[in-house]
C-alpha positions in Angstrom: -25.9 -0.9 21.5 -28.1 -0.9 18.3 -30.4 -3.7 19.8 -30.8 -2.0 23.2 -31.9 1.2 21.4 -34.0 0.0 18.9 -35.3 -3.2 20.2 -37.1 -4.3 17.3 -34.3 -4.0 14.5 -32.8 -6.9 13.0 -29.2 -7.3 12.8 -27.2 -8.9 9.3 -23.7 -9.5 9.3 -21.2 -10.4 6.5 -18.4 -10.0 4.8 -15.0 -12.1 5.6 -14.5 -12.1 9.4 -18.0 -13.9 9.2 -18.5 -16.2 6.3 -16.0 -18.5 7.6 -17.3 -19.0 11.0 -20.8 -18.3 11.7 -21.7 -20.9 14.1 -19.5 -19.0 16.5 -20.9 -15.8 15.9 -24.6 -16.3 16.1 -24.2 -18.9 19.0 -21.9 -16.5 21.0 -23.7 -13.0 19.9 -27.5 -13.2 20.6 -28.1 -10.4 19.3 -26.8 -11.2 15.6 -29.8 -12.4 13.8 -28.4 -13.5 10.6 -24.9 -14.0 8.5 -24.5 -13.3 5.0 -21.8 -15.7 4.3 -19.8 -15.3 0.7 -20.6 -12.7 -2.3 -23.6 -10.3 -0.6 -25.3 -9.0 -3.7 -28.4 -11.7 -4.3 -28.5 -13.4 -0.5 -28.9 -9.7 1.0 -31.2 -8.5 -1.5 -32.9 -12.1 -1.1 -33.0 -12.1 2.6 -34.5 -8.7 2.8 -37.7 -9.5 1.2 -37.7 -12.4 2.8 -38.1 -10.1 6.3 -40.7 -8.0 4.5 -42.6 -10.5 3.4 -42.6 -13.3 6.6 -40.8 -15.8 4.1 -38.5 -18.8 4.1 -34.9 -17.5 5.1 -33.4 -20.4 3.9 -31.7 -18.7 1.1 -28.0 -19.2 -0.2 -25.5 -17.9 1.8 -27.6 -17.0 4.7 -27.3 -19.0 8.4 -29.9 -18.0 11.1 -31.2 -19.4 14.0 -34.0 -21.8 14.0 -35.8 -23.3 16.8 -33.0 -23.3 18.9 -30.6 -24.7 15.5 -28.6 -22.9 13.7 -29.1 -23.3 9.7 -26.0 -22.8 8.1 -25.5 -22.2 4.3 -22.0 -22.6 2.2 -20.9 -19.2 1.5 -22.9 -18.3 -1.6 -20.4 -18.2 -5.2 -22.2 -16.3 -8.1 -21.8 -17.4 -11.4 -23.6 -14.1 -12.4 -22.0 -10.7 -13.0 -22.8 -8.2 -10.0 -24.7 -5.4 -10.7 -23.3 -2.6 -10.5 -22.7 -0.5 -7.4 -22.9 2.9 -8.8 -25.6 5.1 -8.9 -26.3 9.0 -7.9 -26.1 8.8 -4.4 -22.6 7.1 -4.5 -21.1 9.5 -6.5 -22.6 12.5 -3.9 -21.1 11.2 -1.2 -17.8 10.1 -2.6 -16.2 13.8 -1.9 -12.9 13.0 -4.0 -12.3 9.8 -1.7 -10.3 6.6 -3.3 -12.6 5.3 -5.8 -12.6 1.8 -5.6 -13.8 -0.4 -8.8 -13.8 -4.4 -9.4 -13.7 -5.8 -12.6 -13.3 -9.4 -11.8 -14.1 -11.3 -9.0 -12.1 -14.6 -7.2 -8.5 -14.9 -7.4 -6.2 -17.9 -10.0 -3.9 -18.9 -7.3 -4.8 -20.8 -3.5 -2.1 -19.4 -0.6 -3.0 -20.9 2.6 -2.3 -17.3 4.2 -5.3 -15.6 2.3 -9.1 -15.8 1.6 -9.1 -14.6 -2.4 -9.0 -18.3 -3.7 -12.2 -19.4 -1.3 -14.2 -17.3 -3.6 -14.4 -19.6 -6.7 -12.7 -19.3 -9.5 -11.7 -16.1 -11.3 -15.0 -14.7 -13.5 -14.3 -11.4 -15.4 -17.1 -9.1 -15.7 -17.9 -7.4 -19.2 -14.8 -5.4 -20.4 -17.1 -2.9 -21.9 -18.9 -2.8 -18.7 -15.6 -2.3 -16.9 -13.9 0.8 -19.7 -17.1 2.7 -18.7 -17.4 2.6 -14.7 -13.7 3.4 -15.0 -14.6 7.1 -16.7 -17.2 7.3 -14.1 -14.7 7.2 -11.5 -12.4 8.9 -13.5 -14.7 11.6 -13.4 -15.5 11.5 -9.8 -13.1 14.4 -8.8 -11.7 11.1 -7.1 -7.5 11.5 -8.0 -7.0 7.5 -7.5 -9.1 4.7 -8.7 -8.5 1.9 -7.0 -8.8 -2.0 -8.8 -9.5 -4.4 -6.2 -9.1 -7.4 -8.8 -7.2 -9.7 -6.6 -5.2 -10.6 -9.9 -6.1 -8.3 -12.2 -3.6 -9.4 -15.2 -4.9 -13.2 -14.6 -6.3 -12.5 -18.1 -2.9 -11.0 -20.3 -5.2 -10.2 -22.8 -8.1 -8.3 -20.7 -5.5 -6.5 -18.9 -3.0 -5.4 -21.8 -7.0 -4.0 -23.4 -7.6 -2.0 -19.9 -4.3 -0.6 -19.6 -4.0 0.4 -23.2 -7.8 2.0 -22.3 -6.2 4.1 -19.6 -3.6 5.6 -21.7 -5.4 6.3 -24.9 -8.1 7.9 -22.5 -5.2 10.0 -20.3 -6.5 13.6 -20.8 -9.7 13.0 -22.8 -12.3 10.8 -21.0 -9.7 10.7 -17.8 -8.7 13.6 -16.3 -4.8 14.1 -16.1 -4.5 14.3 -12.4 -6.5 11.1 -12.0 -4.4 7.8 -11.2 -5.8 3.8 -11.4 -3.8 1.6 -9.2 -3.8 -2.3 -10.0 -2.6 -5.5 -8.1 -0.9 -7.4 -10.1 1.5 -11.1 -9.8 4.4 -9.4 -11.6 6.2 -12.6 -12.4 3.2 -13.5 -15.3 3.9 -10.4 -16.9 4.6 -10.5 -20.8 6.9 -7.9 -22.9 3.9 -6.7 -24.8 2.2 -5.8 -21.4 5.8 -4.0 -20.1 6.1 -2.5 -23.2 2.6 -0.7 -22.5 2.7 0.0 -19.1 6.3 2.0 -19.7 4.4 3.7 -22.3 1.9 5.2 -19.5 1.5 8.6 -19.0 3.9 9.6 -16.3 1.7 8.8 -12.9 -1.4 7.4 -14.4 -0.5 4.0 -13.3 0.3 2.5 -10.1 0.9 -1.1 -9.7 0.8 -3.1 -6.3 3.1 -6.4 -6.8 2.9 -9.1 -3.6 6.2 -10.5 -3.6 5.5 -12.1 0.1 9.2 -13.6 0.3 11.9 -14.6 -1.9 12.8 -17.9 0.1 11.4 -20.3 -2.3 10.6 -22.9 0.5 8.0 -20.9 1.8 6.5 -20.2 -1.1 6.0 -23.2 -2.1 4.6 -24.4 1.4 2.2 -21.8 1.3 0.9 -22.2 -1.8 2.4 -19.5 -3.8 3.9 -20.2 -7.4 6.1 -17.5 -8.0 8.9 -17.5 -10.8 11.3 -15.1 -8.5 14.0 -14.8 -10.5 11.3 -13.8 -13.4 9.8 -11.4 -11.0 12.8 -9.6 -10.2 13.6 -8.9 -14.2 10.2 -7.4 -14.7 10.0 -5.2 -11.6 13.4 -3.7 -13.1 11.8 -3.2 -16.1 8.7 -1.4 -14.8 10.3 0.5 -13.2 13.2 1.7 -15.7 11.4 4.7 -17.3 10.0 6.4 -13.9 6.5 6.4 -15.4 4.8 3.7 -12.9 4.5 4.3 -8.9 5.6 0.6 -7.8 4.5 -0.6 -4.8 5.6 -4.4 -3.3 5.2 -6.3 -0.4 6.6 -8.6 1.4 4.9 -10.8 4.5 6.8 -11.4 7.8 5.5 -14.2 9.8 5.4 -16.8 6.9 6.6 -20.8 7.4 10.5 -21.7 7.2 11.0 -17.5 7.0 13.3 -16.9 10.6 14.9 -13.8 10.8 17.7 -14.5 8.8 15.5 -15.2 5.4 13.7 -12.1 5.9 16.6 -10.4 6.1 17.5 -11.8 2.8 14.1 -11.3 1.2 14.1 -7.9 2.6 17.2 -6.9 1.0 16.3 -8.6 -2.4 12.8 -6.4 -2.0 14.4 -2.9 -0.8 17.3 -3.0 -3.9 14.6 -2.7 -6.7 14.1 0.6 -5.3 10.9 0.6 -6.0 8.6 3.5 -4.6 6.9 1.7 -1.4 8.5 -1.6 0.0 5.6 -2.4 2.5 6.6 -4.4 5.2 3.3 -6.6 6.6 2.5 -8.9 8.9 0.8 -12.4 8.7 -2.5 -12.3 9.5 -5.1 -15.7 9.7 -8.3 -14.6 9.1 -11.9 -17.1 9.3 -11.0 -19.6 6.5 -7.5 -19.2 5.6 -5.9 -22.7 5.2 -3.0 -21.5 7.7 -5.7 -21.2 10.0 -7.8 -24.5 9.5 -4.9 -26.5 9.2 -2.7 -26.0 12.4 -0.9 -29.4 12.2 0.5 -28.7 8.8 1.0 -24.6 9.7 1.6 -24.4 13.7 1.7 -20.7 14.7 0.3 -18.6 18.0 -1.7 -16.0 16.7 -3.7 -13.5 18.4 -7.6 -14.1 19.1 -8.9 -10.6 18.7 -9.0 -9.6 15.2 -7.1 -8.6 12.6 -5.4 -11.9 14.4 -2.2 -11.1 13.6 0.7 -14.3 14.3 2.7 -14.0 17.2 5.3 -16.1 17.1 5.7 -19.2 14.8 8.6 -22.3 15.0 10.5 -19.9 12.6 10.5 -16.5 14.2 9.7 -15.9 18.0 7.9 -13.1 19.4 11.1 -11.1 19.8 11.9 -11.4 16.4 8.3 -10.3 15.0 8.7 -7.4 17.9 12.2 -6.5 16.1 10.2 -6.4 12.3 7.6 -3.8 14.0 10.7 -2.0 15.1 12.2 -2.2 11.2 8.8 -1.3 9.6 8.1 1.5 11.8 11.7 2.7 10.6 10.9 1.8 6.5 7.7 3.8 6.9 9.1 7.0 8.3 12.4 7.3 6.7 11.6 5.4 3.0 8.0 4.8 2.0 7.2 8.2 3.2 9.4 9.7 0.5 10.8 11.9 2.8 14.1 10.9 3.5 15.0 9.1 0.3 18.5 11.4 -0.5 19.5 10.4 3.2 18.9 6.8 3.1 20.6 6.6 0.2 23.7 8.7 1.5 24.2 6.5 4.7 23.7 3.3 2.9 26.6 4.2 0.3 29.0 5.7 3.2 28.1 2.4 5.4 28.6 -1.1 5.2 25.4 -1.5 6.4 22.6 -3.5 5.0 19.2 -2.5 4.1 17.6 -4.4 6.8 20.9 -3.9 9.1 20.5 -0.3 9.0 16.1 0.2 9.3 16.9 -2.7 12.1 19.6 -0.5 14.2 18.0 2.7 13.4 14.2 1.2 14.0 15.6 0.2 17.5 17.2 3.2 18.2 14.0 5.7 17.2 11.9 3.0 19.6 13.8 4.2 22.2 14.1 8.0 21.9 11.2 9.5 20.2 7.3 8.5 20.3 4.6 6.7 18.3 2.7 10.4 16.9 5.5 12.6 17.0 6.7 15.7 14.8 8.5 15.5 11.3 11.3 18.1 12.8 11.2 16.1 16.0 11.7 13.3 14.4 14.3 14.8 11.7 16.4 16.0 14.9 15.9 12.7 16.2 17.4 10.9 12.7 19.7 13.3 12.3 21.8 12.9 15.7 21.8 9.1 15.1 22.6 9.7 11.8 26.0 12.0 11.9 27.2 9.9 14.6 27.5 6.6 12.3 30.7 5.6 11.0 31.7 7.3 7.3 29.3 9.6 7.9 29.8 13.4 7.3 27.6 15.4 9.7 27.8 18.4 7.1 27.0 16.2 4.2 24.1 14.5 6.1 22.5 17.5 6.9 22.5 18.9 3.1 21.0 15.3 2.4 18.3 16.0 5.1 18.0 19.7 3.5 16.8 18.3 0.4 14.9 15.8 1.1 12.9 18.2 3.3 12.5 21.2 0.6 11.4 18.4 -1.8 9.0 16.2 0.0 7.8 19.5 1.9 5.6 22.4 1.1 5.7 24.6 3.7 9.5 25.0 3.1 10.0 25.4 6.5 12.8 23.5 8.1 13.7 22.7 11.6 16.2 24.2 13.8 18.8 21.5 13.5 18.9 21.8 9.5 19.2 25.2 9.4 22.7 26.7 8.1 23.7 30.0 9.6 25.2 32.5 7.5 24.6 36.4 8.0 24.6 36.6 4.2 21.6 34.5 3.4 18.7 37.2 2.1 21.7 38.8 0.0 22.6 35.5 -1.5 19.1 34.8 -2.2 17.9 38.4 -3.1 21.2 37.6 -5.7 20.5 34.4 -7.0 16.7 35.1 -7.6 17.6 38.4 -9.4 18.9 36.0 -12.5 16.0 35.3 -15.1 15.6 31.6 -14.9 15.6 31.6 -10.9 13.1 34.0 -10.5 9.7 32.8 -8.5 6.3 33.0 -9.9 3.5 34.9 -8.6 1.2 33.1 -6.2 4.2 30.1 -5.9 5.6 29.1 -3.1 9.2 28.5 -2.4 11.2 27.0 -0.2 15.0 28.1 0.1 18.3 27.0 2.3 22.5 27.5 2.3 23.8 23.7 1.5 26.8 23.5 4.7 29.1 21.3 3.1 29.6 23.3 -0.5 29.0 27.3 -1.9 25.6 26.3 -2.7 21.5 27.2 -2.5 19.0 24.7 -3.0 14.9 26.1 -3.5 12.0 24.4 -4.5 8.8 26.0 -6.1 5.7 24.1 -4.9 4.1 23.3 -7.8 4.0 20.8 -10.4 4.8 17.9 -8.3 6.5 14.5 -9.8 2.6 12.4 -9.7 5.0 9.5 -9.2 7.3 10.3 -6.6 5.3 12.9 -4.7 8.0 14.9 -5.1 9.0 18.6 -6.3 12.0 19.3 -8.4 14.9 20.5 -6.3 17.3 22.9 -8.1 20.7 23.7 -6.8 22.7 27.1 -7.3 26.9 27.7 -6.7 27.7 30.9 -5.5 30.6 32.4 -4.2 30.7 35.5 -2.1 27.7 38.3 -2.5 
């Protein structure tokens, strides 16, 4: 469309989906001029005056056509620091969006499934460089600052310094409300670096931990050294004081990972409780081993990008089909926050399984409710599978859903199925918010409900919500008659 309407311009590509495989894309896209394949900074800028100026565009990095031939370069790997990206304009237009900062570039470890290792070895810009872009962004009126250091804590040292930044800056030089999230391999982690990040203000640290799978077979056939059992202690331990937002993932889709060992993995993953288990799916990008190598990793995948796998030897296109069904499920019902209290209350009164019970109810919600549909749709939805499981107590499963609603929800509004009927409701609460300490604050909002299964209120005031689980604080009142 850009060619047909302006004729004349010239057309650069890069970035992953294009570094890998540019034969292919300037042979079967005419109107791509040329590829910037690898690290962009000096090939663009290179390339650029090269156009202006009617020079040679055989420059690092860069493949164009040539008399008919296409020139192709290696991706181009830096040795040099980048400059940096931030100047006047970016910070105008940035609006309080996810600020998004690298301090290193490459990645220490090689899995066949992903791109990071292709980029060289790991080179760590200037710490002093890095402590003073992150109080740029700090100061952003951005609330999240987002590390995309591939590794960051590759380097102990470097990254016990940065974090120990972030805390001694919390409410000076970074604003309180302002969070820096970090990917991190969580089995390399030290006690002096646990010891600092569960000194962290409460919600000025989030950390992202790829876990991929717990079968140790496929880890080691893609490439992944991973001390699991080592992993597993420290994620307890970051997450024992409530101060860190954890985030892991885990990868279905992998080699010698059928259904069964995902179950297990997914199991292992969803008992650390931490904040977000993200369920993903294996994709083979331009370059990734898994996709050069077919004889080694045999998989259908699809052909259209992100080119997610199909089906592999391990787990059929039914089974990946079923894991949509369980991650649609593990989105809505856990990583959302919004039906945490529930979960836990069927899982306890069950003998389900984790994966047993986002499996059976994934299935069921494919089948009666729709892609974009409404939180109290989708509560009534949960909520008449739910009370119809065995052990479960429909009036106890509806306080659960009460909660979790008036917690996670600020318009403390709650659909028709939670709601409890009792004529003496605004003389219960007109009671209970005469006492001192349950009185409401000007210009707050509350939320307020009648529990069904006890004598009990439960309100909310929306303010001061937990920066780690997104949630407010619930408090519950007995009453008797009124």
């Amino acid at each position: 469309m850009l060619r047909e309407a302006l004729p004349e311009s010239i057309i650069i590509l890069g970035g992953p989906e294009v570094s890998y495989n540019p034969v292919d894309v300037l042979k079967n896209n005419n109107w791509c001029d040329f590829i910037v394949s690898g690290e962009g900074e000096y090939p663009f800028a290179a390339l650029c005056g090269a156009i202006k100026n009617n020079g040679d565009f055989d420059i690092p990095g860069v493949c164009f056509r040539k008399d008919d031939k296409i020139i192709v370069n290696e991706p181009y790997i830096s040795e040099e620091e980048p400059p940096s990206p931030y100047c006047e304009e970016y910070f105008e237009n940035l609006h309080g969006r996810i600020a998004y900062l690298e301090t290193s570039r490459g990645c220490p470890y090689s899995c066949a499934f992903c791109l990071s290792g292709r980029c060289g070895g790991v080179r760590f810009f200037d710490i002093e460089r890095a402590k003073k872009e992150m109080l740029l962004l700090a100061k952003s009126g951005t609330q999240t600052v987002k590390l995309v250091d591939r590794t960051f804590n590759a380097n102990r040292k470097r990254a016990k310094e940065l974090w120990q930044f972030v805390i001694d800056e919390h409410g000076k030089g970074i604003p309180e409300n302002v969070c820096f999230h970090f990917e991190i391999a969580g089995d390399i982690l030290d006690e002096e670096s646990i010891k600092i990040l569960n000194s962290a203000p409460k919600g000025s640290i989030q950390l992202e931990i790829g876990m991929q799978s717990f079968n140790e077979k496929t880890l080691a056939y893609i490439n992944r050294k991973t001390d699991t059992a080592k992993l597993i202690e420290n994620i307890k331990k970051l997450l024992a004081p409530g101060n860190l937002h954890i985030h892991i993932d885990l990868i279905a889709g992998l080699p010698f990972e059928d259904i069964e060992s995902f179950e297990h993995s997914f199991d292992i993953g969803f008992n650390l409780r931490s904040n977000m288990l993200q369920l993903g799916f294996l994709k083979l990008l331009h370059g990734a081993q898994m996709r050069e190598d077919s004889e080694k990793y045999p998989c259908e995948f699809s052909k259209e990008p992100p080119y997610e796998v199909i089906s592999t030897q391990w787990t059929n296109e039914n089974d990946l089909a079923l894991l949509h069904k369980v991650e649609d499920a593990l989105e809505r019902l856990y990583n959302s926050g919004r039906f945490i209290e529930t979960v836990d209350y069927v899982l306890e009164k069950t003998s389900s399984s984790p994966f047993e019970f986002f499996r059976n109810f994934g299935i069921y919600a494919a089948e009666h409710s729709r892609p974009l549909v409404s939180l109290d749709d989708y509560t009534e939805m949960a909520f008449g599978y739910l009370s119809g499981l065995d052990g479960i107590e429909p009036s106890v499963l509806k306080d659960k859903m009460i909660c979790d609603r008036l917690c996670s929800n600020s318009s403390g509004k709650l659909p028709e199925v939670l709601k409890v009927r009792n004529p003496d409701i605004k003389k219960i609460r007109i009671a209970i918010e005469s006492e001192e300490e349950n009185k409401r604050k000007p210009g707050i909002k509350r939320g307020f409900a009648l529990l069904e299964s006890e004598k009990a209120a439960v309100f909310a005031d929306y303010e001061n919500k937990n920066p780690v689980t997104g949630k407010y604080m619930l408090k519950k009142i007995y009453y008797e008659s009124c």
